[in-house]
Residue, then its C-alpha position, 0 to 999 in steps of 0.5 A: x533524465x527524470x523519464x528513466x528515474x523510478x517513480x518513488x514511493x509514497x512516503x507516508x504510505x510506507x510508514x502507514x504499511x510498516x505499522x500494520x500489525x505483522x498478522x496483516x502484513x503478512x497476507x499482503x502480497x507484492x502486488x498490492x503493495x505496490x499499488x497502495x505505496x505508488x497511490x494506484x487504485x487499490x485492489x479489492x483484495x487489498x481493501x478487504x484486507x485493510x478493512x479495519x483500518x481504513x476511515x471512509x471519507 
């Protein structure tokens, strides 16, 4: 059963995209949504547009 459950986003990760300012939300497409909620490799896209809030580690 757990093979047929959708896998779930990432809490956090979703509260983190919920409080970027609506400018930045806006150019975000599904896709790469997608890929930062479910902890995917993010998009260079996605990572160019994030830019400004992202802390290198």
């Amino acid at each position: 059963m757990a093979e047929s459950q959708k896998e779930k986003p990432d809490a956090q990760r979703v509260a983190i995209l919920r409080s970027l300012p609506l400018e930045v939300k806006k150019q975000i497409t599904g896709e790469e949504a997608e890929a930062f909620m479910f902890n995917r490799e993010l998009p260079e896209s996605l990572l160019e547009k994030l830019k400004d809030y992202l802390i290198e580690e």
